[in-house]
Each structure stands twice: as structure tokens, then as C-alpha cells.
N, C-alpha and C positions, 0 to 999 in steps of 0.2 A: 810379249803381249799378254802371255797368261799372267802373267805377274803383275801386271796393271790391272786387267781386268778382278784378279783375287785381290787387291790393293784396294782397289775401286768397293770391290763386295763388302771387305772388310769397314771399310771408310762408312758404308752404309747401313751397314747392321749396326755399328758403330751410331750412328745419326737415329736408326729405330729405336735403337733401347734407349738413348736420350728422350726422344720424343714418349716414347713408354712411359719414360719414368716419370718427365714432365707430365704427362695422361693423367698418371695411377696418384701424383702427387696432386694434384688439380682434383680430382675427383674425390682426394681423401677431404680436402679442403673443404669441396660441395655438401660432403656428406655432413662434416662438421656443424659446417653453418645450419643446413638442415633441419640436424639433430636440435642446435641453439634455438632455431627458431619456432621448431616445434614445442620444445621446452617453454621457452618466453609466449608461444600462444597460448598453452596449456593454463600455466600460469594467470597469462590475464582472464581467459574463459574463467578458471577458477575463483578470482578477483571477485568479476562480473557477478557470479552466480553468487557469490557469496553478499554483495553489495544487495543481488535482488532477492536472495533471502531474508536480511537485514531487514532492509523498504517492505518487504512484505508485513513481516513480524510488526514495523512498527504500525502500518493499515491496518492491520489485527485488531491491535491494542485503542488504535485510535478508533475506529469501528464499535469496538466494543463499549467502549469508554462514550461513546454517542450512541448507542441501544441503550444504554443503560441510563442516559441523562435523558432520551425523550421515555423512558419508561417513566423514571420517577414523572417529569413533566405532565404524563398523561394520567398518574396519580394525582398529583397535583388539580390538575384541570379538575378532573370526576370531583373531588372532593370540593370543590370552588363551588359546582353546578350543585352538588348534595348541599352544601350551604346557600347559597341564592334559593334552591326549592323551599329548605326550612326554613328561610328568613322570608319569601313570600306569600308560605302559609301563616306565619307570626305575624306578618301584616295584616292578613284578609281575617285572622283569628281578633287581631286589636280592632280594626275596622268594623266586624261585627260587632262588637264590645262596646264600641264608640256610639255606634248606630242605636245599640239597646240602651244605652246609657244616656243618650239623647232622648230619645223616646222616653224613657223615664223619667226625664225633667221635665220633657213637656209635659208628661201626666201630670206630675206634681204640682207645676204653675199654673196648670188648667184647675186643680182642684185646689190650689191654694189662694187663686183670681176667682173664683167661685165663691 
């Protein structure tokens, strides 16, 4: 009977360190993929970040690129309204001109009807 039961032991320890190995082999595997998958995250974060640094740089550039078009634009404007002012003092300048110049004909036809 002892010989069966140390048979038996044997047969079992036998059965643990399979199931061990299977464990230790399984777990080497978990960690593997793990490691893979931490890696392949790493990576696309890295991707990502780098995608939304890109997008950014190019909003930068486009940003800028529109301050800089409504700047000139608001040059543009100012300069438009400085002309319109000087082109409607040149009228009310001709208008008076016109006014005296009229006046002065009439003087004339009055003392040339005389």
C-alpha cells in the first residue's frame, strides 16, 4: 500500500509540475502579448500625437495666413474711406467753384443785358 500511495504521490507531483509549467508557460505568453500591446499603444498614441501636432502647425499657419489677409484688408478699407473723404472734398471744392463760376456769369449777363 505504501508503494501505491508513493506511486500515487509521485504520479501527482508529476501532474503539478505539468500544470507549473503549463502556468509559467501561459503567463510567459500573457506577458508577451502584454509587452506587444503596450508597444502597438505606445506607438499609435505616438502616431496620434504626432498627427495632432501636424493639424496643429498647419491652424498656425492657416491662422496666420488670415491675420495677415484681414490686416492688409483693413489697410485696404482705411485707405478706400481716405480716398472717398479726398474725393468728397474735391467735389464740394468743384461745387463751390461751380457755384462762383455761375455767379459770375450771371454778373456778366446782367451787365452785358444792361
Amino acid at each position: 500500500q505504501l508503494h501505491l500511495i508513493t506511486s500515487e504521490k509521485n504520479e501527482l507531483v508529476r501532474s503539478l509540475e505539468m500544470v507549473q509549467n503549463q502556468l509559467q508557460e501561459k503567463e510567459s505568453e500573457i506577458r508577451t502579448e502584454t509587452s506587444e500591446y503596450k508597444d502597438r499603444l505606445l506607438q499609435a498614441e505616438k502616431e496620434h500625437q504626432d498627427a495632432l501636432t501636424e493639424a496643429n502647425r498647419k491652424n498656425e499657419v492657416e491662422i496666420e495666413a488670415c491675420h495677415e489677409k484681414i490686416s492688409s484688408l483693413e489697410h485696404f478699407i482705411n485707405s478706400q474711406k481716405l480716398e472717398i473723404e479726398h474725393l468728397k472734398s474735391n467735389k464740394e471744392q468743384l461745387n463751390n467753384s461751380l457755384k462762383e463760376a455761375n455767379q459770375a456769369l450771371g454778373e456778366l449777363l446782367k451787365t452785358k443785358v444792361r
